[in-house]
matplotlib code that plots the C-alpha trace (Angstrom):
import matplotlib.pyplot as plt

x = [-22.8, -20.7, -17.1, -14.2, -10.8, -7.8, -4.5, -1.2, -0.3, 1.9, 4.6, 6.7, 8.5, 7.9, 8.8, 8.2, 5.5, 2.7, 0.9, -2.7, -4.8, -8.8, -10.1, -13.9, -16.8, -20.2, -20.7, -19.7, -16.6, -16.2, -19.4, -18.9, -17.3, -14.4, -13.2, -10.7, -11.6, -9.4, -10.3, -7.6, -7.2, -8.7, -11.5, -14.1, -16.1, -16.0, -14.3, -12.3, -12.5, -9.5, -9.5, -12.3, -11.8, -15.0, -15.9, -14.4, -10.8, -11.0, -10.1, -10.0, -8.5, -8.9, -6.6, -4.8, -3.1, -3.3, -0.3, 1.4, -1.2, -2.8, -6.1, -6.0, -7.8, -8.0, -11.3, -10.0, -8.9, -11.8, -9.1, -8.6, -5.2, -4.1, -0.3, 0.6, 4.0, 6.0, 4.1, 3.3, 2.7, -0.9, -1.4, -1.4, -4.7, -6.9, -7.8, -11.0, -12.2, -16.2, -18.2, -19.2, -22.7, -24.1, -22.1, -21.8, -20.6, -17.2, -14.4, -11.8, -9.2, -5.5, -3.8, -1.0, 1.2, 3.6, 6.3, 10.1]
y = [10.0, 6.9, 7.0, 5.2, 5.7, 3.1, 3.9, 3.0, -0.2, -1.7, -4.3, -5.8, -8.8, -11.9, -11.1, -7.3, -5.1, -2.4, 0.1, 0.4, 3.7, 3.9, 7.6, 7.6, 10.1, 10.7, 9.2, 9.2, 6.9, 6.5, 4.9, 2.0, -1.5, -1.2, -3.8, -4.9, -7.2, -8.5, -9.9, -12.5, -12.5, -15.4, -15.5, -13.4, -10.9, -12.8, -10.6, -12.2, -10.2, -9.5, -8.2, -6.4, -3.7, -2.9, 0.7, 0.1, -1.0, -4.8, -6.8, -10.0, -11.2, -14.3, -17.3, -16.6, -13.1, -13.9, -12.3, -11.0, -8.1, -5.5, -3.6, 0.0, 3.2, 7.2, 8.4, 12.0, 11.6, 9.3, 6.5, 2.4, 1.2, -2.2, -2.8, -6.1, -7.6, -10.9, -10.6, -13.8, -14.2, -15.5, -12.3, -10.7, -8.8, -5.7, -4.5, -2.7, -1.2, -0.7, -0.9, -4.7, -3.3, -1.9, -2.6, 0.6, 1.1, -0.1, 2.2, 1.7, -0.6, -0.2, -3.2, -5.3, -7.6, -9.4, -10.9, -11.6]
z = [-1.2, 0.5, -1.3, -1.1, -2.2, -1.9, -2.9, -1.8, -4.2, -5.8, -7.6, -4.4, -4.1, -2.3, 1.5, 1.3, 2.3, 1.3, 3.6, 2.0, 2.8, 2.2, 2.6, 3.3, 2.8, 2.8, 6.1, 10.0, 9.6, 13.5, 14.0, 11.6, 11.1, 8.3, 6.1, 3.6, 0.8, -2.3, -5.4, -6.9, -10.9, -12.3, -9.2, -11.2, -9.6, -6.4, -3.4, -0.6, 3.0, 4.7, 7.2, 9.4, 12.3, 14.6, 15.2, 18.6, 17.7, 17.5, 14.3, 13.0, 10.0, 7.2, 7.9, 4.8, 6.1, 10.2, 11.3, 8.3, 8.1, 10.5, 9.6, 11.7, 11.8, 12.3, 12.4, 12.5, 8.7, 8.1, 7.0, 7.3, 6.6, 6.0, 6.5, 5.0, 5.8, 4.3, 1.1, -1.0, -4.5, -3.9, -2.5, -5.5, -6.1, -6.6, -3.1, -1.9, 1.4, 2.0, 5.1, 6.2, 7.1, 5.0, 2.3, -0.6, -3.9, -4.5, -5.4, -8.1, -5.6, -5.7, -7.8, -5.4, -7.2, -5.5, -8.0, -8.0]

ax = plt.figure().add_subplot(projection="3d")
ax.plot(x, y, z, "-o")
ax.set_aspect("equal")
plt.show()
């Protein structure tokens, strides 16, 4: 069964930064694009993506987060990371990670609110 879990959240202020971790299961993490996707309060159900990273190392990111956040990998713990630097309030949401293709169930997401 295809998991996800996300932790690493939080209340920061404007300017500072979070290190997000997703721990994966129930499939071969190495051979598969990883993403990171938020939803904003207020936005519905609808997810934003973030951030992508291809099973070989390359990323690409949303205009929004372009060079304030990095999307990485270890496929020896099965884990995607999303560091995320020079936080902005309109960053402020619940944050998921799930495979691109195909996408599976979502997890719970780990809440970021940035707020002075």
């Amino acid at each position: 069964q295809v998991q996800f879990v996300e932790s690493g959240g939080g209340l920061v202020q404007p300017g500072g930064s979070l290190r997000l971790s997703c721990a994966a299961s129930g499939f071969i993490f190495s051979i598969y694009d990883m993403a990171w996707y938020r939803q904003a309060p207020g936005k519905g159900k609808q997810r934003e993506l973030v951030a992508v990273i291809t099973s070989g190392g390359s990323t690409n990111y949303a205009e929004s987060v372009k060079g304030r956040f990095t999307i990485s990998r270890d496929n020896p713990k099965n884990t995607a990371y999303l560091q995320m630097n020079s936080l902005k309030p309109e960053d402020t949401a619940v944050y998921y990670c799930n495979r691109p293709s195909p996408r599976s169930l979502w997890g719970q997401g780990t809440q970021v609110t940035v707020s002075s």
